[in-house]
Structures are given as structure tokens and as C-alpha cells.
N, C-alpha and C positions, 0 to 999 in steps of 0.2 A: 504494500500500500504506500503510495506518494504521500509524505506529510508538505504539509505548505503551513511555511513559516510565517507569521504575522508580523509587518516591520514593526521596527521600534515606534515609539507613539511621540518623540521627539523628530524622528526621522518623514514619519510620513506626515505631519504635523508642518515640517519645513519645505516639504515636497506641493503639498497641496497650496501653501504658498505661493510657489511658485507657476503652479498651475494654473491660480487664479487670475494672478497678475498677466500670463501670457493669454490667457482668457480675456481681460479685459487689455490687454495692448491691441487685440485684433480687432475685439467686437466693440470697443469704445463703454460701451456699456451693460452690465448685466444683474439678472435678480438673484435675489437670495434662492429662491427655488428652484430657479435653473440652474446655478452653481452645486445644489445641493443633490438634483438629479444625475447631471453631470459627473461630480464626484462619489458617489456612494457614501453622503453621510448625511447626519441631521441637519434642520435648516438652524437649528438652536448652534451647531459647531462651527457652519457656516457664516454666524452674525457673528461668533466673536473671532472667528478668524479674521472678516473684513475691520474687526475695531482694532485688534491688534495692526493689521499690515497700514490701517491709518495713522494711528500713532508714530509709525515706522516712515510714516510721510509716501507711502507706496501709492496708495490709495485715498479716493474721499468718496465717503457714505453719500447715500444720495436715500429717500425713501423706499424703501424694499431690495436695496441693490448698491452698487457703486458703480463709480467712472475712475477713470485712472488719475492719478495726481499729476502726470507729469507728461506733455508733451518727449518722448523721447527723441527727436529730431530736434528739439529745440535744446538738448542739455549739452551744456560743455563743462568740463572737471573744472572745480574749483584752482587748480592751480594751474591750468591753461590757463582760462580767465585772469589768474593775477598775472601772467606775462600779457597780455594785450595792453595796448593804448596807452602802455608805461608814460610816456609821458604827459599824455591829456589827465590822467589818472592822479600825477605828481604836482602837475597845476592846479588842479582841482581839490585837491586834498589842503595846496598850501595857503588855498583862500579860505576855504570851509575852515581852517584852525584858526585864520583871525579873525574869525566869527565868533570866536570862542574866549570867554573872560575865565578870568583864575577864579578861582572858588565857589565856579558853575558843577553844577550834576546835569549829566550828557546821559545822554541814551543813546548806545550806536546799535547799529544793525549787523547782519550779516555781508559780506561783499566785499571785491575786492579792493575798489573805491575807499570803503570806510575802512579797512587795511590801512590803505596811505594814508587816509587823515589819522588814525591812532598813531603812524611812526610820528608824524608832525610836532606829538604834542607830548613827547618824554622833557620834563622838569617844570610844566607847570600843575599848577596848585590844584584839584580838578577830583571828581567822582564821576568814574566812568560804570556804567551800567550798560550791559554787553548780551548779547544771545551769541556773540561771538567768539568761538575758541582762538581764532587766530588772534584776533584782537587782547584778548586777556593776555595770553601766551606774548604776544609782544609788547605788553606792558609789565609784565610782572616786576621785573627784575626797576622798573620806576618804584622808589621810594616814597615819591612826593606825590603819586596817585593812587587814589582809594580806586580799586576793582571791584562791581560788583557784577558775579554772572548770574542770570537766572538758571531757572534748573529749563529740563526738555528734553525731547530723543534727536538724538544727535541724525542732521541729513546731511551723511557722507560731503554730497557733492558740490556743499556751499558751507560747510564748517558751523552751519547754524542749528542752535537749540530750537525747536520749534512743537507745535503741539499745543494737549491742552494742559500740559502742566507749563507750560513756558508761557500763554494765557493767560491762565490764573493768577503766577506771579505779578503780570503786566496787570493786573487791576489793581493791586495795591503801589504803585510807582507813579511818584511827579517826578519829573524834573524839569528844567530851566529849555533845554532845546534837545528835540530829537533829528537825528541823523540816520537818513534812509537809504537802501540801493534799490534799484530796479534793473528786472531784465527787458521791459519791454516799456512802450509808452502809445495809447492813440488819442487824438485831442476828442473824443469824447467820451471815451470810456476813462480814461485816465492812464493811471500808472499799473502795472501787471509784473509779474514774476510767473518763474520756468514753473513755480511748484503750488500747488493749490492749498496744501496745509502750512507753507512760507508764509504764502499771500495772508491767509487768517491771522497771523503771528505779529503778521507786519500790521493790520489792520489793526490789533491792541494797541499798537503803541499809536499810532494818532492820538490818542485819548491821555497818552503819560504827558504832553505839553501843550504848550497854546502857541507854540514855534517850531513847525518843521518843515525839515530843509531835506531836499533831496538831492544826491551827490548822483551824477551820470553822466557817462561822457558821452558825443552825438550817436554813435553807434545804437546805444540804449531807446535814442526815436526814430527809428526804422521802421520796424512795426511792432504792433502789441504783443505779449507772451501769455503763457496760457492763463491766469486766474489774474483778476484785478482787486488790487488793495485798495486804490487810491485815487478820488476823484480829484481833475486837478482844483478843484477850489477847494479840496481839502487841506491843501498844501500850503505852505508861506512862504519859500523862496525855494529857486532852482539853482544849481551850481552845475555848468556844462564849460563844455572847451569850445575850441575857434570851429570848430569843424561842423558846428550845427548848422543842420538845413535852416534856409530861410524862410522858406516858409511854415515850417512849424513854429521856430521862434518868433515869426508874425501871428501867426494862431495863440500863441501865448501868452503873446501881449497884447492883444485885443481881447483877452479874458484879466486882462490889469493885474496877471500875475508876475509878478519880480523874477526874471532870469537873468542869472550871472555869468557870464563871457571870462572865464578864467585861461 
């Protein structure tokens, strides 16, 4: 008699994972009961598989079902990203810091952008409040600044804390000015990112100040990225390089929103 082995319940636990997610790369989007036909399990296993792989920033719940979190055509590794536009990036960064008074509390974001503005600002007086690992990691070793991270499940591909524990913390935080990145931009939707459970993360923090500023070099108004955080009158001022089209920097400022030419 053939015995057949039952996999591990960690192993096929991470399989079905991935099943999901290839499931929903093809079909854009799917039910809980057709996932749950599909796979041979309960629709009860299947809900919290889909909360776990959101958390994970994989996915986003939708009612009865999910869609995928992440345009993958539109992702490029966070450290690609930090080599591009090094220099629109480095100008951009060294404006957004004299924006900034000593013994401000900041909020920065994820991005390779808000990178260069945190090198900017080693020795002044300053609480910096981050979802960002790079950013902390390249201030630590500063004496003279207070770091604080939130907590969050870590998404790989932009070094950012995000979720609903990274949320939560953002409801209890003011500070003085926030510092945003974006992957996308369109003058009526607004400001957008590659990931849909970023974009909710990014959307708390509007609410931690009555001043934010978003860092992006013209690359970033091309066209929009998948999930929108940010309508542009949400916004109080832009920081971009020489390179922006002109006519969306007319679309701008015929919304009397402040764009800066760094």
C-alpha cells in the first residue's frame, strides 16, 4: 500500500501563499470562495491567509476577496532606486533641510529622496520620527538626534515599516513638518505609490502635521503609480529638480500650490 505523506502545515501554509499571490498576479482579482475551491481548504483558512499576506504588504483585502498590492511592472528594488537621479535627488534633499529649524520633530517617510534629506541633517538639534530603516540606520551613530521608529512589517522593496501596526502608531504623533516620497503623480488624482498598503501608511501621516512637503524628482510626474495617498491640495509645498515638465508645473500652479525648483 502507497502511504502519502501530509506536508508540513508551515510548508504548505507558505506554498499556498504563494499560490495565491500568482493567482491574483494573473487574474487581478479574486474571492474568498474561489480561492478556497481552488485550493482545497476552508474559506475560514483562506480569510486569514489573505490578512496575513496583507500585512506582508503582498496583498489588499477588498470585500469577499482581494486584489494584488503591487503593480509588478511598476517595482524597482529599493537600492536601484537610490542610484537614480543622484543628483536631482542631492539638490532636492539640500533644500528640503533648510526647510528645517533645530529643535523641530520631523516625520520622514520611506524613499530614496528622504535618504538624502536625512544625510543632510547629521549635527543638528532635531527628533526625527521615521517608518524608515535606512533613515534611522543612517542617523544613529548622530548624537544630537533623537530617532524615533515606528513599529510595522517590514516591505523589502522600499525599507519601509508599513501596515496596520505602523497606523496605529501614526494616530498618536504630531509633529512640526512631514516629509513625503512618491512613486507616481497625476494632476487629478494626486500623489500615488508602487504599493497599496505604503499608500494607507502614507495617508496616516497627513494627519501627524498641518505642513507637508513632498520630496520628488520630475521622473516621479510621469504618470501615476498604483494606489493614491494624496490629493494635491492635501499637500503644502513640492520640492522637485530642473527637469520638471512644464506643463504639469503649470497644472500646479494654477491649483496655487507652492512648487520648489531645487
Amino acid at each position: 500500500m502507497v502511504s502519502f505523506r501530509k506536508p508540513r502545515r508551515d510548508n504548505w501554509m507558505n506554498e499556498r501563499f504563494e499560490l495565491i499571490i500568482n493567482i491574483l498576479l494573473k487574474e487581478k482579482k479574486i474571492s474568498v470562495g474561489e480561492l478556497s475551491s481552488r485550493l482545497g481548504v476552508s474559506e475560514v483558512t483562506i480569510r486569514k491567509d489573505l490578512t496575513e499576506l496583507e500585512k506582508q504588504g503582498r496583498l489588499l483585502r477588498r470585500y469577499g476577496g482581494a486584489i494584488p498590492a503591487e503593480n509588478p511592472q511598476q517595482v524597482v528594488s529599493h537600492l536601484k532606486r537610490v542610484s537614480q537621479q543622484q543628483d536631482e535627488k542631492h539638490r532636492i534633499a539640500k533644500f528640503a533641510a533648510s526647510m528645517i529649524n533645530d529643535g523641530e520633530n520631523i516625520l520622514l517617510d520611506a524613499g530614496s529622496t528622504i535618504l538624502a534629506l536625512a544625510k543632510e541633517l547629521h549635527g543638528r538639534e532635531l527628533r526625527i520620527v521615521t517608518n524608515n530603516l535606512a533613515v534611522a540606520n543612517e542617523l544613529i551613530p548622530d548624537e544630537k538626534i533623537v530617532v524615533e521608529v515606528i513599529g510595522g512589517t517590514l516591505r523589502k522593496a522600499s525599507g519601509a515599516l508599513v501596515g496596520p501596526w505602523a497606523c496605529r502608531s501614526l494616530e498618536n504623533i504630531r509633529v512640526d513638518k512631514v516629509f513625503l516620497g512618491c512613486s507616481g503623480f497625476d494632476p487629478k488624482l494626486g500623489f500615488s505609490s508602487e504599493n497599496a498598503v505604503e499608500a494607507e501608511t502614507k495617508q496616516k501621516m497627513l494627519n501627524c502635521a498641518s505642513e507637508i512637503i513632498i520630496l520628488a524628482d520630475h521622473t516621479k510626474f510621469s504618470r501615476p503609480a498604483f494606489a493614491n495617498f494624496a490629493k494635491l491640495d492635501e499637500i503644502t509645498k513640492i520640492v522637485t529638480d530642473r527637469k520638471m515638465d512644464d506643463n504639469i508645473l503649470k497644472v500646479i500652479r494654477m491649483r496655487k500650490k507652492e512648487i520648489i525648483i531645487a
